[in-house]
N, C-alpha and C positions, 0 to 999 in steps of 0.2 A: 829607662835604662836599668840593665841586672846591677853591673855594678857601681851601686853606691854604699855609703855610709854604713845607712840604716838597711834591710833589706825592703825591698819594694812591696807593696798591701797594707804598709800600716798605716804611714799618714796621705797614701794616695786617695782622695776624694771617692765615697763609695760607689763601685759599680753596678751596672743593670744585673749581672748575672754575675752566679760564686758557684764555687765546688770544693767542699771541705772532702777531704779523704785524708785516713789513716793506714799506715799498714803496720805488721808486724816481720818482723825478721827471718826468712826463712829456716827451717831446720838447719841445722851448720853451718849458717852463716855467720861472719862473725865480725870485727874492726874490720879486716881487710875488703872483706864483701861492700861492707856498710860505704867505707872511702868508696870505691871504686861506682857504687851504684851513687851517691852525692856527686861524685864529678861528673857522671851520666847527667844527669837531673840540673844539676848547675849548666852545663854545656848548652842543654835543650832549652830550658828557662830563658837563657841568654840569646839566642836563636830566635824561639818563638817570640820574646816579647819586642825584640830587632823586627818582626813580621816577614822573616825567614822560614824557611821549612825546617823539622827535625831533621838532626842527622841521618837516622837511621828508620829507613820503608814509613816515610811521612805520607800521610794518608792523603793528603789533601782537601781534608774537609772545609779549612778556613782559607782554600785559593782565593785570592783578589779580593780578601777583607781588610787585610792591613793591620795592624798590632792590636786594634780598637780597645787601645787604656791597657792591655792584656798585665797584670804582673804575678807573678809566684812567689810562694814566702814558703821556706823550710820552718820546720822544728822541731826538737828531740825531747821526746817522753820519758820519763821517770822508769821506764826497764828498759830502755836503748843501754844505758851504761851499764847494770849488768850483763846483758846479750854481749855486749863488746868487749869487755873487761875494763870500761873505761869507769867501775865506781867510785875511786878517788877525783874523780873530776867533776861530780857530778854534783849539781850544784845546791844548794841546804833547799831557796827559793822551791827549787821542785818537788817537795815533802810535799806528800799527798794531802788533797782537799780535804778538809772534815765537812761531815753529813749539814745536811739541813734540814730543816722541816717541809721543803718543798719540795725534796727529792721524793723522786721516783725511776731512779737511774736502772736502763740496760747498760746492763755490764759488757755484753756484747760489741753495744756502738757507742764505747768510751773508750777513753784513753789511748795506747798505740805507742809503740817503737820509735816512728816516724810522721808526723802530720806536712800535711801538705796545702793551703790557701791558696787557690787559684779566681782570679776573679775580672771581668772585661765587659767591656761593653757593649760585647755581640754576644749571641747564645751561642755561633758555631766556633769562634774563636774560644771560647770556654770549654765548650767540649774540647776541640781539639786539643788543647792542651791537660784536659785532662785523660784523654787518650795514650797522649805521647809519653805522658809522666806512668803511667802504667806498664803502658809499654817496654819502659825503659827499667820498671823494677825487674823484668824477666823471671829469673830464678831463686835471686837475692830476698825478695822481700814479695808478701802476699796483702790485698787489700783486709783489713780489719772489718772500716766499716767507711761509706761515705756516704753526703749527705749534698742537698743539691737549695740552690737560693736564689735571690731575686731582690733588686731592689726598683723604685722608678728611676725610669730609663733619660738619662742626659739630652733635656728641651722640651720635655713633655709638661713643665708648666713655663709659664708667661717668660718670669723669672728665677734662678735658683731658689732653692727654700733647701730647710731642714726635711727628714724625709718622715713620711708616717710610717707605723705600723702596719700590721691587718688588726689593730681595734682603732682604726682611722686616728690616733694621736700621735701627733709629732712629738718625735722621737729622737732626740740627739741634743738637747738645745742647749743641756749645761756643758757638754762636750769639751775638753780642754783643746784649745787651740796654740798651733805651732807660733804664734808671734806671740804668745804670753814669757814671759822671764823664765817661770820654771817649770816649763814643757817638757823639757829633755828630763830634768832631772826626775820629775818625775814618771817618765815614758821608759827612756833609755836607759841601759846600765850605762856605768862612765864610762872612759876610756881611760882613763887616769889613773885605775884601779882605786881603793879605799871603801869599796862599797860591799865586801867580804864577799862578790861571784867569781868563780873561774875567769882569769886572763881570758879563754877565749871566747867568753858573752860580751865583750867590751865592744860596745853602741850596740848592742843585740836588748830585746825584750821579752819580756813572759806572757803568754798569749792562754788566756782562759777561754774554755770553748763549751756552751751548753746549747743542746738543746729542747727550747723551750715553749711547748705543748700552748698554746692559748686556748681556755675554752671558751672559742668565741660566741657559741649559740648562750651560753648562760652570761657573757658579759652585753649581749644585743637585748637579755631582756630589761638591763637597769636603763632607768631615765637618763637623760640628756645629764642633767644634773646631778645624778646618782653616779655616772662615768666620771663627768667632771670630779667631784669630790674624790674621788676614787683616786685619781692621779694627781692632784692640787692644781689643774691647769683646762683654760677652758680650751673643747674641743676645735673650736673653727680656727685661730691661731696662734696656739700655746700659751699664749701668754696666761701668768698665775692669775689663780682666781683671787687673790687681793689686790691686783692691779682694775684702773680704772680702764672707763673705753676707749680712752688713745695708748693703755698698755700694749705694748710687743712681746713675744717669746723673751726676749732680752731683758726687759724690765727687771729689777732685784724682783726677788718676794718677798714680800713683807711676812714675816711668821707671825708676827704680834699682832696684826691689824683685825678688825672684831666688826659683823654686819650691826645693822639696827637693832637683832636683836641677842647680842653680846656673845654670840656663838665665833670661834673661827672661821675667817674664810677661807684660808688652808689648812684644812682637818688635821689633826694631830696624826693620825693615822695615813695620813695621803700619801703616796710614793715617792714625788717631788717632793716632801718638806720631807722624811726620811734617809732619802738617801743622797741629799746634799754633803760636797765635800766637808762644810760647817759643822753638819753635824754630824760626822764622823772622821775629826780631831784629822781632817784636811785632805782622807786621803780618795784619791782621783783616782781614774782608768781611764781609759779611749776608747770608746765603745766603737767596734765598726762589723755591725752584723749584718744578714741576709734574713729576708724573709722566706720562711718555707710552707709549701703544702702539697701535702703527699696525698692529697685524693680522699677522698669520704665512705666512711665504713657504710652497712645496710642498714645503721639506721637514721643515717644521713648526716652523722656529724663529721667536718672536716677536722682532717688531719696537718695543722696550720699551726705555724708559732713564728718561733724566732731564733734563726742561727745565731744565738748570740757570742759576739767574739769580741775581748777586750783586753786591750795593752798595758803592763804597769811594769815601772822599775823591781819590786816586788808584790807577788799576789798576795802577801797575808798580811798586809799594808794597804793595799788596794782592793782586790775583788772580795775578800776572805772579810775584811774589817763592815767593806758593805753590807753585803749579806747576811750578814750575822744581824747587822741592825735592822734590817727587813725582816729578817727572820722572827722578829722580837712582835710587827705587828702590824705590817706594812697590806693596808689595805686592796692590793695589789695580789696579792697572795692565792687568795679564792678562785683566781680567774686563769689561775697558769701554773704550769707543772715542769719541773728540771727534769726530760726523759735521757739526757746523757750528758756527759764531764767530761774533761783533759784538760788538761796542764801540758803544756809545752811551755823548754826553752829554745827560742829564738834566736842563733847569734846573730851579729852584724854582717853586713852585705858579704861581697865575695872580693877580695881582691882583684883585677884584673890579672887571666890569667890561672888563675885558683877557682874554688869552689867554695860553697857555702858549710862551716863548720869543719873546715881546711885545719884551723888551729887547734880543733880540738882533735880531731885522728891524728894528727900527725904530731903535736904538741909534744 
């Protein structure tokens, strides 16, 4: 359903295919453009993911597929609100990311106006909506930059599982889950206000967006072991390398726990003992990416990572806090490159009726 609460892609279960797109705001365009092209976008959103056709010269690409998971998720970039004159609205949360050590950002295929998260569980269903949402920018707004993903496809093993990478590690496992206590609070803005965002992010969230480079021919030449260590968790099923052989992904880690011969068995340096909420004074994200590969240069390395995309009440609490302590020594680091960033705010669903960021144009 378009409308609920929260807007639909964040905590829906990840799908086989994504399509990240940004755009910027055409020349003279401006609030009023901006409104009018979002109720386009909401209307279509709400259509397609019903497994209706667009309003307007629907192509037909996804005839007789049916909604397959389909959902769309808005959000507004850190120069949407100058473009619009909406900068007294605009929220502290969205103050630009500071650098990293792992950056290596196109400035090109970052940030944007407008982002757009489209993602289902058919390939033509995903295109088509990303079609129609293009379509539907017309005049108002031009694509920036978009980026295209993949996850494993829903039945393709026994049972559900957490999902892997392309460096075959399962990938998601500390993941905050919606039946924990403080899910919302930490996901969601409140609705209740007191949490110093603009009235109209109330249930909406901050969506960090990187794209990120894996080089995977030099992470294929370390040993079994050497990976392992690498990420604190053994490859075949997650579970941390200080768990025993009836450990699960789920099992605590033990940090303190020491082999025979008095070494750790999750490295001080490992990504899993790093970037634990514990150890960074509690603070969590929602990680819900795509994997990408855009095809192999002439000398035959692929062009493979990770659309990584993750939710928090605030990012300089959440993704800002983590990162930094990766940054600090995360043995992870060697093997992968940030080639682009954004910050988007998120607001909450559309009212029926309405459209998405309704409160803030017209506020």
């Amino acid at each position: 359903m378009f409308h609920v609460k929260h807007q639909p892609g964040i905590t829906t279960p990840l799908q086989a295919r994504g399509h990240l797109v940004a755009f910027d705001l055409a020349a003279g365009a401006g609030r009023k453009e901006a409104a009018a092209l979002l109720r386009r976008w909401s209307e279509t959103a709400r259509r397609l993911m019903a497994g209706e056709p667009s309003a307007q010269d629907d192509t037909g690409i996804a005839r007789d597929a049916g909604p397959s998971s389909l959902t769309v998720t808005f959000g507004f970039g850190h120069s949407f609100f100058g473009r619009t004159g909406l900068e007294k609205q605009r929220p502290d949360a969205l103050d630009p990311l500071p650098d990293f050590s792992s950056d290596h950002l196109d400035r090109t295929r970052s940030n944007g106006d407008l982002w757009v998260q489209i993602g289902a569980d058919d390939a033509l269903v995903a295109f088509h909506a990303l079609r129609a949402i293009q379509k539907d920018a017309g005049s108002a707004a031009r694509v920036r930059w978009q980026m295209n993903g993949f996850n494993r496809s829903p039945g393709a093993t026994a049972h559900p599982m957490t999902a892997r990478n392309l460096m075959g590690q399962i990938d998601g496992t500390r993941n905050p889950k919606p039946t924990e206590s403080d899910f919302d609070e930490r996901i969601f803005v409140p609705a209740s206000g007191g949490s110093g965002d603009p009235e109209w992010m109330a249930n909406g969230s901050y969506a960090v967006v990187r794209r990120i480079r894996m080089l995977l021919d030099d992470w294929d030449q370390l040993s079994l072991k050497q990976q392992e260590d690498v990420i604190g968790r053994r490859k075949s099923d997650g579970a941390a390398l200080s768990g025993g052989s009836g450990a699960t992904e789920t099992t605590e880690m033990d940090l303190e726990k020491t082999g025979s011969d008095g070494k750790l068995l999750v490295p001080i340096n490992a990504h899993a003992r790093i970037s634990r909420p514990d150890q960074n004074g509690g603070a969590a994200m929602l990680r819900r990416p795509f994997s990408f590969h855009d095809g192999i240069d002439k000398d035959g390395i692929p062009d493979a990572g990770l659309l990584f995309v993750c939710w928090q009440t605030d990012p300089l609490r959440g993704f800002v806090t983590v990162q930094r302590k990766l940054d600090r020594g995360d043995a992870l680091s060697k093997f992968i490159r940030h080639e682009s960033s954004g910050l988007f705010a998120v607001p909450g669903g559309a009212a029926k009726g309405g459209y998405v960021g309704q409160g803030l144009m017209e506020g």
